[in-house]
C-alpha positions as CSV (number, residue, x, y, z in Angstrom):
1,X,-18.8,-26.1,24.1
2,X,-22.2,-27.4,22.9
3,X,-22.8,-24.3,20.6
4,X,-24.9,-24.9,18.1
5,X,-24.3,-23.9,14.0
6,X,-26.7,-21.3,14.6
7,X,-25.1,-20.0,17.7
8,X,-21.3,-20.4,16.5
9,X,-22.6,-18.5,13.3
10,X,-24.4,-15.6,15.5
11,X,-21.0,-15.2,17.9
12,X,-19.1,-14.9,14.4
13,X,-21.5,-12.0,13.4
14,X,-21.7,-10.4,16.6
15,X,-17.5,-10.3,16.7
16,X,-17.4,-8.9,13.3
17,X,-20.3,-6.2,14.2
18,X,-18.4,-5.3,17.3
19,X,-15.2,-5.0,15.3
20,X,-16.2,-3.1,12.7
21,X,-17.8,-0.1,14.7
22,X,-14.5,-0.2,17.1
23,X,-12.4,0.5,13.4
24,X,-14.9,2.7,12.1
25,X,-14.5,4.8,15.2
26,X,-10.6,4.2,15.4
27,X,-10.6,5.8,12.1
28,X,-12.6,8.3,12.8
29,X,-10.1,9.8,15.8
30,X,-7.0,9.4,13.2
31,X,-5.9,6.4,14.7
32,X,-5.4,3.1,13.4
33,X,-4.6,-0.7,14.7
34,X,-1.9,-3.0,13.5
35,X,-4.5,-5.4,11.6
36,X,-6.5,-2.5,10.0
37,X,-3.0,-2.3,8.0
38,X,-3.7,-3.5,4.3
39,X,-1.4,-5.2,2.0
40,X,-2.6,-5.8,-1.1
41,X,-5.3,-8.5,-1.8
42,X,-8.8,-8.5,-3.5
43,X,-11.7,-5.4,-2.6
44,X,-13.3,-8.3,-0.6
45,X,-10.3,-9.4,1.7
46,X,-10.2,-7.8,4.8
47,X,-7.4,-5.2,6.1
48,X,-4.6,-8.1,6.7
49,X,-5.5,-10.8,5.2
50,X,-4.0,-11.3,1.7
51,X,-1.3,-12.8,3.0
52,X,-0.3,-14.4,6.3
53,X,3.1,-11.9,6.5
54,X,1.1,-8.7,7.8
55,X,4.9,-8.2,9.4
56,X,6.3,-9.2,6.1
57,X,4.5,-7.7,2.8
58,X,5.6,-7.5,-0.7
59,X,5.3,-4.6,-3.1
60,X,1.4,-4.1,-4.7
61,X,3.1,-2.9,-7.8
62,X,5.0,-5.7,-10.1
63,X,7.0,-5.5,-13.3
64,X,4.9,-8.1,-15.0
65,X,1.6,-6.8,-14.0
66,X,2.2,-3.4,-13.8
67,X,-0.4,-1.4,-15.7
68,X,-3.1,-3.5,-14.0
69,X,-1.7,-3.4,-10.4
70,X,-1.7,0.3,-11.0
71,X,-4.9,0.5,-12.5
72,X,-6.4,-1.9,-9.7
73,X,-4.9,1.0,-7.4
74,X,-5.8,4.5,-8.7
75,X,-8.9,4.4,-8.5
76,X,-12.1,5.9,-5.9
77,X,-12.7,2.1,-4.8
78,X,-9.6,1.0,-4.0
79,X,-8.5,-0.7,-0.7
80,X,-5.9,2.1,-0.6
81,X,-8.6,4.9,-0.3
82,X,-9.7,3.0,2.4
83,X,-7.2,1.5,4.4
84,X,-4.0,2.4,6.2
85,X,-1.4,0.8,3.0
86,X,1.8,-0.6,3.9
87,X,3.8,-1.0,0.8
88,X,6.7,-3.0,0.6
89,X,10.4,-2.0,-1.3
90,X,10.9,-4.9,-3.6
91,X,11.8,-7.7,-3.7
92,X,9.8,-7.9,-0.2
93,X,11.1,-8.6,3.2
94,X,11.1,-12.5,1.8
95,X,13.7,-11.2,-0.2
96,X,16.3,-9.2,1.6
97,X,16.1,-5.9,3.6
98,X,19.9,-4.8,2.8
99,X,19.4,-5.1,-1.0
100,X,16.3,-3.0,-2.2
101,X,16.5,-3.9,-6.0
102,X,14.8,-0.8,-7.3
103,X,14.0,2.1,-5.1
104,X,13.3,4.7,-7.6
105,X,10.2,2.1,-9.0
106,X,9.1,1.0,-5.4
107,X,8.9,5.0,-4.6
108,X,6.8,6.5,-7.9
109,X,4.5,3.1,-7.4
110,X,3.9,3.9,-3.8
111,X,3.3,8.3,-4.6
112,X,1.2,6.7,-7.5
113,X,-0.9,4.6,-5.4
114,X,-1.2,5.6,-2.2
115,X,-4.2,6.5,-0.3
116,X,-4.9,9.5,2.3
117,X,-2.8,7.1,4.8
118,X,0.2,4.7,3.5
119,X,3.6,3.6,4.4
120,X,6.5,2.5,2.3
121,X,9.3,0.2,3.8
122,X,10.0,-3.0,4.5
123,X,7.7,-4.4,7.2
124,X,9.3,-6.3,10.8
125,X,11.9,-8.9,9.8
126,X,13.6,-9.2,13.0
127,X,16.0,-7.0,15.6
128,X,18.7,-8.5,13.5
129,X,18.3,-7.7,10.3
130,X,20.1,-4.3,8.2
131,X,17.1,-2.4,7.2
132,X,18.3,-0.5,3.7
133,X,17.4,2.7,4.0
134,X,17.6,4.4,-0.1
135,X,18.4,7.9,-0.1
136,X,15.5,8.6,-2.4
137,X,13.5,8.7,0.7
138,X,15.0,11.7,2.1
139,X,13.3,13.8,-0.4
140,X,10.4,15.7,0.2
141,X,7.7,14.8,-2.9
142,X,4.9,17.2,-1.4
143,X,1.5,16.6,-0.6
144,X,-0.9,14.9,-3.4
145,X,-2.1,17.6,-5.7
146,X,-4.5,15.1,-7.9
147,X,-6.4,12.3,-5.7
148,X,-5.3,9.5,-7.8
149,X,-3.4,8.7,-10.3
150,X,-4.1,9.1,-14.1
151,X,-3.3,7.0,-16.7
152,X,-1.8,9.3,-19.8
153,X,-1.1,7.0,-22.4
154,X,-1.9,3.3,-22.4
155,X,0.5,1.4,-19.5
156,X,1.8,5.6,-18.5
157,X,0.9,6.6,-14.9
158,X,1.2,10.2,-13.6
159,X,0.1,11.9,-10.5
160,X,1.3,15.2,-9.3
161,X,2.8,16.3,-6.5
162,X,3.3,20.3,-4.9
163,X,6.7,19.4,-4.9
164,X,7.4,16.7,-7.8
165,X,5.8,15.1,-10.8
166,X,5.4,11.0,-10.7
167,X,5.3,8.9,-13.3
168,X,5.8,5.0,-14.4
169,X,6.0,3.6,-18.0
170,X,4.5,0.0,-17.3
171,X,5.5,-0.8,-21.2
172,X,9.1,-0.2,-20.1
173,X,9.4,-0.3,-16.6
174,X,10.9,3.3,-16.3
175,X,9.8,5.3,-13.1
176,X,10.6,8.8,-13.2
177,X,10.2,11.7,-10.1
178,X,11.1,15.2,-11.4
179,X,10.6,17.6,-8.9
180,X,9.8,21.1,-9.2
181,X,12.1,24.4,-8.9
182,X,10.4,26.5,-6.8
């Protein structure tokens, strides 16, 4: 095309300028587009890009590094404050989407975690595919009374609900979502 470092490196910048006022004001009417969708991955990784299965993510909260996914999580400057989360049941869509292995977990990580805009399922595997649907998820949790999560013990996570109290033991790997009698 006989571009140039210089001029290859000022289209880059010019895209990513471009993009990031159309998402800033996409956001800003209450909207938002399939690759502003974030799914885990480091503060500096773009909406998207932790992994190459945007269709296809895997839960941001793991048994083996529980405490510190959920710590990573709930807090001000986390991606999920930021972004539009898609959170995946486990084991993933890599997995199976007719065997969720632990919907009660996948649940109180997500209410835990979750930002002002999230989603919990199993991403697109296909026309084909049984999508499980747990019955957990016909409950209604409430709206977020605390912003983020708190951390009540070492490796305990609670955050309350108007309608239910969540909680995870990391040590133990025991979710619990008591809801409240009204």
């Amino acid at each position: 095309m006989g571009l140039s470092n210089q001029d290859l490196s000022d289209l880059v910048n010019s895209f990513n300028w471009v993009m990031e006022h159309a998402y800033s004001q996409i956001i800003a009417r209450g909207k938002f587009t399939w690759n502003q969708f974030w799914n885990g991955g480091g503060p500096d990784d773009p909406p998207g890009t932790s992994t190459a299965w945007i269709d296809c993510p895997s839960p941001m909260v793991t048994q083996k590094n529980c405490a510190a996914d959920i710590r990573s999580l709930c807090n001000h400057s986390s991606m999920a404050r930021k972004y539009a989360m898609l959170y995946a049941f486990a084991p993933g869509c890599h997995g199976s989407t007719s065997n969720i292995t632990d919907p009660v977990a996948d649940i109180a990580a997500f209410l835990l975690t979750r930002g002002p805009h999230a989603w919990l399922g199993h991403g697109w595997s296909g026309c084909s595919r049984v999508y499980e649907w747990p019955a957990e998820l016909d409950a209604d949790y409430g709206e977020p009374v605390d912003e983020i999560c708190k951390e009540t013990a070492p490796g305990v996570f609670t955050r309350e609900w108007s309608k239910s109290t969540i909680k995870m033991d990391c040590s133990t790997w025991t979710p619990s979502i008591t809801m409240k009698g009204f």
